[in-house]
MIKOL-119096 format. One record per residue (C-alpha): x, y, z; residue in one letter. Coordinates in steps of 0.5 Angstrom, whole numbers, plus 500, padded with zeros to 3 digits. Each point is the difference from the previous one (the first is absolute). Example, Ala and Ser with C-alpha at 12.3 -4.5 7.8 and 13.67 -1.06 7.14 Angstrom:
! MIKOL-119096
525491516A/502507498S/
This chain:
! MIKOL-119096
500500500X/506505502X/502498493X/494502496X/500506504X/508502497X/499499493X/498504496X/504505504X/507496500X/502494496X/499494505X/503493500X/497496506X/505494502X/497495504X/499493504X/500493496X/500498507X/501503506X/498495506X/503492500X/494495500X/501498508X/500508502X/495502497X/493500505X/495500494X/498495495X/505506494X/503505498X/497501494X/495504499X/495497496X/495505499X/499500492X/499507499X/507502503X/501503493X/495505501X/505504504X/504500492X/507501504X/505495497X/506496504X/505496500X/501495505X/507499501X/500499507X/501494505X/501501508X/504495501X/503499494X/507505499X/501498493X/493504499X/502506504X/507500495X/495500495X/496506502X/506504501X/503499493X/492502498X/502506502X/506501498X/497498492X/494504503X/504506503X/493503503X/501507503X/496498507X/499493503X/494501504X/499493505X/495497504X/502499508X/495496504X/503494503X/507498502X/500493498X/502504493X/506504502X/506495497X/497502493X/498506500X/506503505X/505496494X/495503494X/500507504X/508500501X/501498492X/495506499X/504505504X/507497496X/497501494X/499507502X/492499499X/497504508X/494496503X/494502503X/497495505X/492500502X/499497507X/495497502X/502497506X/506502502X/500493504X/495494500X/494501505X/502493503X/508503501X/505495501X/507502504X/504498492X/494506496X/504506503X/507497497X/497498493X/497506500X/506504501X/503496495X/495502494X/499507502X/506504502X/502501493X/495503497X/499507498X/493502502X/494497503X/492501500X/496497506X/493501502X/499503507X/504504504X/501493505X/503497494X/505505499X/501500507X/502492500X/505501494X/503505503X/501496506X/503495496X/503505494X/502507504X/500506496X/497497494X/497504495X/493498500X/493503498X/493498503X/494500495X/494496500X/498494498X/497500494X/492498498X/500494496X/495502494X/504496495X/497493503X/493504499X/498498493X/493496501X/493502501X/496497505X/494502503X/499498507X/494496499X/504496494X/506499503X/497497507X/495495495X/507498496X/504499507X/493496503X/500505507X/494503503X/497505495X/498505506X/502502507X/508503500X/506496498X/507500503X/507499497X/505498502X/506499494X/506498499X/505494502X/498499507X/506500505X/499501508X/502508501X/494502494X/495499506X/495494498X/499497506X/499507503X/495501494X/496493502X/500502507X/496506498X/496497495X/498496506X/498507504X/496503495X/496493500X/499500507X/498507499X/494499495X/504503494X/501495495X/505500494X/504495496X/507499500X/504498492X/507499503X/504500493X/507498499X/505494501X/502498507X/507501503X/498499506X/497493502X/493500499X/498495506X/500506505X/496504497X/495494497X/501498507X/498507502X/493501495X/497493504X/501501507X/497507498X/495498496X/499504494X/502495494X/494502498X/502507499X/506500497X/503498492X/507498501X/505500493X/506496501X/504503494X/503504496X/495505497X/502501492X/499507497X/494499497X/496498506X/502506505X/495504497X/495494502X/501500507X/501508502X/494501495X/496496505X/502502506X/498507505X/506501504X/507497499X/505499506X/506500503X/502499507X/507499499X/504500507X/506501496X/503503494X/500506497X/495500493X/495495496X/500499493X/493498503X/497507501X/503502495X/495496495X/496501505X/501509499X/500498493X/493496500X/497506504X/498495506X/500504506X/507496505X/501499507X/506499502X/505501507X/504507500X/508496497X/496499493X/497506500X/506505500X/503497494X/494502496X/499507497X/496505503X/495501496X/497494502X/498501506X/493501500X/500493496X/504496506X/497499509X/506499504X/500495505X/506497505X/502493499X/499494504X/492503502X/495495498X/495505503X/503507498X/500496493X/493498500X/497507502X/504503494X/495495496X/494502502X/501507501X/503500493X/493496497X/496504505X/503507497X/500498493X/492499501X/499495493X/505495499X/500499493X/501507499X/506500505X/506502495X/504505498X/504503493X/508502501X/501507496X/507500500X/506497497X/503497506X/507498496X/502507499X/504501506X/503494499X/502501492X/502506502X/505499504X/503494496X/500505493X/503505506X/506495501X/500499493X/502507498X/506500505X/
């Protein structure tokens, strides 16, 4: 998406992963996307890179030395990939080509004693960074002082918005309730994004005599028992939908289409691609305050903060939320801004120098 954003206004070459984590380590079922409309975003790559195969490191260096781009912009988000990117970054830096990093975390939300030093690894020899929140840039410089980094929001995810359902059309074709207010819950499921916290509060409103339905969209990387485990000793199966799977492009609209609220109560981390679908399809979001400050302010009349890990915080933001909205179909709302200005900005600004 940040590649389709660029083009037009700089020559871009994007450089990618044919794999980029071994079968054994990798929590779910691919790395692949399998998303038939992957092309929709029309940015062309090449797939060069293998995290743990150096003999593709080399070759991504020679790449760009064929290639000799005037900027190399990486992605940093998890450590397990700083061998690669610190030995591609290190090439680039001989090559005299400067490197802009953007940081999505710093370190992983579940951080290991070994994350701090891979890091550093990866990060100390590049020229620039972009992070999402101040607490992100605070983090890097932490662990990088005196780096030369610029906060900019996280940008709406508009480009995966390309189909067009009514509500009525998408809850009929899911097979979900085709009235009363759904819930969302989107994207890979791990501990720290908050649904046994959300279970909890689905639990709550029943006892409260607010009846909603749950749709819980996403492949699980977290052991599933606990929270199936959870859902029965709170006897609400009947309330929810859960997706154990990767959810392709062209079903994305499907599910927020269908959907009143998206939310996010992630005890930890400091963004969520799912809001950012979630701005871009104009569902009104809860979310806890860490993922609220990467977002860009103008969203603000579209987002309801709660504190993380409070079921009962949680379940009043719900009921408020439908409560304020008056008619549930009705509920969303339509973003009036472009989003990525901030971030291609201050890439084209880099850029420049």
């Amino acid at each position: 998406m940040l590649a389709k954003q660029l083009t037009g206004k700089h020559e871009i070459q994007v450089i990618s992963y044919k794999k980029q984590y071994p079968g054994l380590l990798y929590p779910g079922k691919s790395d692949k996307d399998p998303s038939r409309e992957v092309l929709a975003l029309n940015v062309n790559a090449v797939f060069l890179i293998d995290s743990v195969n150096p003999w593709t490191w080399w070759k991504t260096g020679r790449y760009l030395r064929e290639t000799s781009p005037d900027l190399l912009i990486a992605q940093w988000w998890v450590t397990f990939m700083a061998p690669s990117l610190a030995w591609i970054i290190r090439m680039a830096r001989k090559l005299g080509i400067p490197v802009l990093m953007i940081v999505h975390n710093v370190l992983p939300h579940e951080e290991h004693w070994w994350d701090r030093i891979l890091a550093r690894l990866a990060l100390h020899k590049v020229n620039f960074f972009i992070v999402h929140s101040p607490e992100e840039e605070n983090r890097l410089l932490r662990l990088v002082p005196e780096a030369p980094v610029t906060v900019t929001p996280f940008p709406i995810y508009e480009s995966l918005n390309f189909n067009d359902y009514s509500q009525k059309e998408a809850r009929e074709f899911l097979g979900v309730p085709d009235h009363g207010p759904i819930i969302l819950f989107f994207g890979i499921v791990r501990d720290y994004k908050g649904l046994d916290v959300l279970l909890d509060a689905l639990a709550v409103l029943r006892d409260r005599g607010t009846k909603v339905f749950l749709i819980v969209a996403g492949e699980f990387w977290s052991d599933i028992k606990p929270y199936l485990n959870q859902i029965d000793r709170l006897k609400i199966e009947s309330e929810i939908r859960i997706e154990n799977r990767y959810i392709p492009n062209e079903e994305v609209a499907l599910y927020f289409s269908a959907a009143n609220i998206l939310v996010a109560p992630y005890s930890a981390g400091t963004q969520s691609a799912s809001a950012a679908l979630g701005l871009a399809f104009g569902l009104p979001i809860i979310l806890t305050h860490r993922i609220a400050q990467g977002l860009d302010p103008q969203c603000k009349d579209q987002v309801k903060v709660i504190p993380p890990k409070d079921p009962r915080a949680l379940a009043e933001a719900i009921a408020s939320m439908i409560s304020v909205k008056g008619q549930i179909g009705k509920v969303k709302q339509t973003v009036h801004y472009d989003s990525w200005k901030a971030l291609e900005e201050t890439i084209s600004n880099f850029s420049s120098k």
